[in-house]
C-alpha positions, 0 to 999 in steps of 0.5 A: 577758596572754591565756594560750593553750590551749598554754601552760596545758597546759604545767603541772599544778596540785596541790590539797590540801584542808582541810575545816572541819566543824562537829559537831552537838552540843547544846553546845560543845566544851568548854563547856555554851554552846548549839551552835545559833547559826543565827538566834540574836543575837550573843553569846547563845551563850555561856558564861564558858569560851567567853570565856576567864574566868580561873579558867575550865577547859574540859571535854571533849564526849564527844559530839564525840568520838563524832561524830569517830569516825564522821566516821572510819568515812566517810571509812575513816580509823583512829581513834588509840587515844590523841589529845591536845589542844595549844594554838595561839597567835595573837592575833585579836579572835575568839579571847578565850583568845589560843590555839585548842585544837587536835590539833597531833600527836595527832589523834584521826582517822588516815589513810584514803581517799575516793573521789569520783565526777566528772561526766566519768565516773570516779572520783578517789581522794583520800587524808586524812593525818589529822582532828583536833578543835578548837574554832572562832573567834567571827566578826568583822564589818567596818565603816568604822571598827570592828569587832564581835566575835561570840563565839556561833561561839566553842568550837563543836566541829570536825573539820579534815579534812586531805588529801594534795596528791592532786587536779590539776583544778578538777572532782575537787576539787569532786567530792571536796567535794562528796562529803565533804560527803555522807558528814559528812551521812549519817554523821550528823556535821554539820548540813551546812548551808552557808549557815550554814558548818556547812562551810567548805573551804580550798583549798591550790594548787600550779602547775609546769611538767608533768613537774616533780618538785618542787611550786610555791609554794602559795596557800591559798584560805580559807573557800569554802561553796560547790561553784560557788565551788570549782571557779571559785576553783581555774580562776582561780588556777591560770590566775594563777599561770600567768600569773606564771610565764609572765612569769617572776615568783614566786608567794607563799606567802600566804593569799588569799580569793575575792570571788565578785561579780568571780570572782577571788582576793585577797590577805588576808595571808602564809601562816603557818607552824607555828612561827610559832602556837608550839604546845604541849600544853594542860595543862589536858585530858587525853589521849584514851584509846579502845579498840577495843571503843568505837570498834567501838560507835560506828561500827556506829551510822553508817548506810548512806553514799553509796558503798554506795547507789551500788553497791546502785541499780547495777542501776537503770539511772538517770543518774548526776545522778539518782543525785546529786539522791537523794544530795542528802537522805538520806530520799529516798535510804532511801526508794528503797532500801527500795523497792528492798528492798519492790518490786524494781527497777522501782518503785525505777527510777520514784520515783528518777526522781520525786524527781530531777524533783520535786527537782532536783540543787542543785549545792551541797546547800545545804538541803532545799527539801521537807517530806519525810514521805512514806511508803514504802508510799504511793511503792510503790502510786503505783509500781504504778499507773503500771506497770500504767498506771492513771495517765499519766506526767504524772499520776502525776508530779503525785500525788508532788508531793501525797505529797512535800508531806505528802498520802497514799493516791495512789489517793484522790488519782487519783480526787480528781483525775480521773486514772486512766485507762481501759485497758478496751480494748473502751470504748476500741476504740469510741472509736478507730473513732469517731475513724478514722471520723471525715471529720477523720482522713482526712489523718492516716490517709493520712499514717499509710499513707504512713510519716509515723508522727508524724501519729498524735500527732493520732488520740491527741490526738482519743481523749484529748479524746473521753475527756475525758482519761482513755484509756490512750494507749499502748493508744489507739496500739496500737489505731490502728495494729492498725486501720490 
């Protein structure tokens, strides 16, 4: 059945969201096994606790819980004075123990707010009931008739970040993920690397006739690692439900996974509820005791975080998608803010438009494509060489490549390259009466006179070939039309 425009305006969708997100500690969270896996052979990150050996306790990571109280501080969470551990019991071939050690009652991060920029202009406020710290599965892979268990993923240490069912669209969804992502990244948290599901997103939705005081049944989409696959999962399922309630079926309850090769939801099994995993607390970890004074300490290590970037290069003037393509890689986004700081406004304006054109905005953040190792002092002069027109636009474009990618000195670079231009105006002048007494120049000049304002882009293009490149253009315009 084709839905029309009317009939899915007729409901509203409620999200909520939960994000796995994976910390970057140097081992596990209750084990010393390596927590780098990434290019690692299977179940070579491992220890005799991961696999749940009898005999074998598991020791809490003080790291990680470092780490989640920063996670707090980004996401303007309270962070518990005490937090304990429970036990929650299913029995999957990734799960040697037989039960995931969890947060089930006593998570060690409170409720908070973030609020995420949309696309469309705006913001969405998205409050979170709560994080809690737990250890992740091994990671299983499907054959014909068999399947091997990969145990080096087993005890990695995350926070699932849980929020309130406070999104109704497809794009503040992505937004807030989008933004999460960020702030775990600048936080310092997470590698942040989705390829590698260092984060994963779960996406609770809900359908219901508008207007409606109580929810719909809600499907939970599991394990998206991209922000595309975000948006497009939530405009199919919503657009399913629909279509079921429109028909005058029922949507279930059940968990259902997102085949990105045909755009579409499946189901994977019946959503589970909290006594069906029969918690309990873990005996063998002690609860959590933090103070104020700790929690104060190790936050006042989380550098500066995405909002207030946003609210320092308000002042800047560039695009929202410039500001997005900065955000993208933390060193960029401190490099221009010391810019800002060192050379004010104007030379921040010119290497933030730089680096979104050198750059690009990767929709989904995935990874940096750039050996960043240029030095701010290097962006501060190439800045002043385009303001006071030493290079062209398009040169000092092509200088920043060279800096972005590890050379130095812009100004040796231009005379390398033979890009700096000339702005004597006098050996310009010569250049620009030769030009308009040349018989060629005639139409244009006549064209010029007569209000055809475009036919000047010839007389231009006439001084920059006598100047084998190298005349200032704008002055080379000003002078032309000073003359005629």
């Amino acid at each position: 059945m084709a839905l029309t425009q009317e009939q899915l305006d007729a409901y509203e969708m409620t999200i909520g969201i939960e994000s796995h997100v994976q910390l970057k500690t140097a081992t596990k969270l209750f084990s010393p096994a390596d927590n780098d896996a990434r290019d690692k052979e299977p179940n070579t990150c491992v220890h005799p606790i991961d696999y749940g050996l009898p005999g074998m306790l598991p020791l809490l990571n003080k790291a990680a819980v470092d780490l989640a109280i920063k996670a707090g501080k980004a996401m303007n969470c309270a962070i518990a004075p005490i937090s304990r551990f429970d036990r929650k019991h299913y029995f999957y071939p990734d799960l040697p123990n037989g039960y995931q050690i969890t947060q089930m009652y006593h998570p060690t991060i409170l409720a908070g707010v973030v609020e995420a920029p949309l696309e469309s202009g705006g913001s969405v406020q998205v409050r979170i009931n709560h994080a809690h710290l737990e250890a992740d599965a091994g990671k299983l892979t499907h054959f014909t008739d068999y399947t091997l268990a990969d145990y080096n993923r087993t005890g990695t240490p995350l926070i699932e970040i849980v929020t309130e069912p406070d999104i109704h669209s497809a794009e503040a969804a992505k937004a807030f993920c989008q933004e999460l992502h960020r702030l775990m990244m600048y936080a310092g948290v997470s590698y942040g690397d989705l390829y590698h599901g260092n984060q994963r997103f779960d996406i609770n939705i809900s359908v219901a006739p508008k207007g409606s005081t109580e929810l719909g049944k809600r499907a939970e989409i599991k394990n998206l690692n991209s922000f595309r696959s975000i948006e497009r999962a939530i405009t199919y399922e919503f657009n399913r439900q629909v279509e079921l309630l429109e028909n005058g079926e029922r949507v279930v309850q059940e968990t259902r996974g997102w085949h990105d090769a045909k755009q579409m939801t499946f189901s994977q099994r019946s959503k589970e509820d909290a006594q069906d995993y029969r918690y309990m607390p873990d005996p063998d970890i002690p609860p959590v005791i933090l103070d104020d004074e700790y929690i104060a300490k190790i936050q006042a290590e989380v550098p500066m975080l995405p909002p207030a970037y946003r609210a320092k290069w308000q002042d800047l003037g560039v695009d929202v998608s410039v500001v997005n393509s900065l955000l993208t890689t933390r060193q960029f986004a401190e490099s221009v803010s010391d810019i800002q700081d060192q050379a004010g406004n104007s030379a921040a304006k010119r290497v933030a438009n730089w680096f979104a054109s050198a750059v690009g905005a990767s929709e989904d953040e995935e990874r940096v494509t750039v050996a960043y190792t240029t030095h701010t002092g290097d962006l501060i002069t190439l800045a002043e060489m385009a303001e006071k027109a030493e290079i062209s636009s398009t040169a000092a474009k092509d200088i920043f490549n060279e800096l972005l990618n590890g050379a130095s000195d812009p100004r040796a670079i231009a005379e390398r390259k033979n890009l700096l231009q000339v702005s004597d105006e006098s050996a310009i002048a010569a250049i620009v009466d030769e030009v308009l007494a040349d018989p060629d120049s005639a139409t244009s000049i006549a064209d010029i006179k007569s209000g055809k304002d475009k036919a000047i882009g010839y007389l231009v293009g006439q001084i920059m070939k006598k100047s084998q490149g190298k005349a200032n253009p704008a002055l080379a315009q000003k002078l032309i039309r000073e003359r005629l």
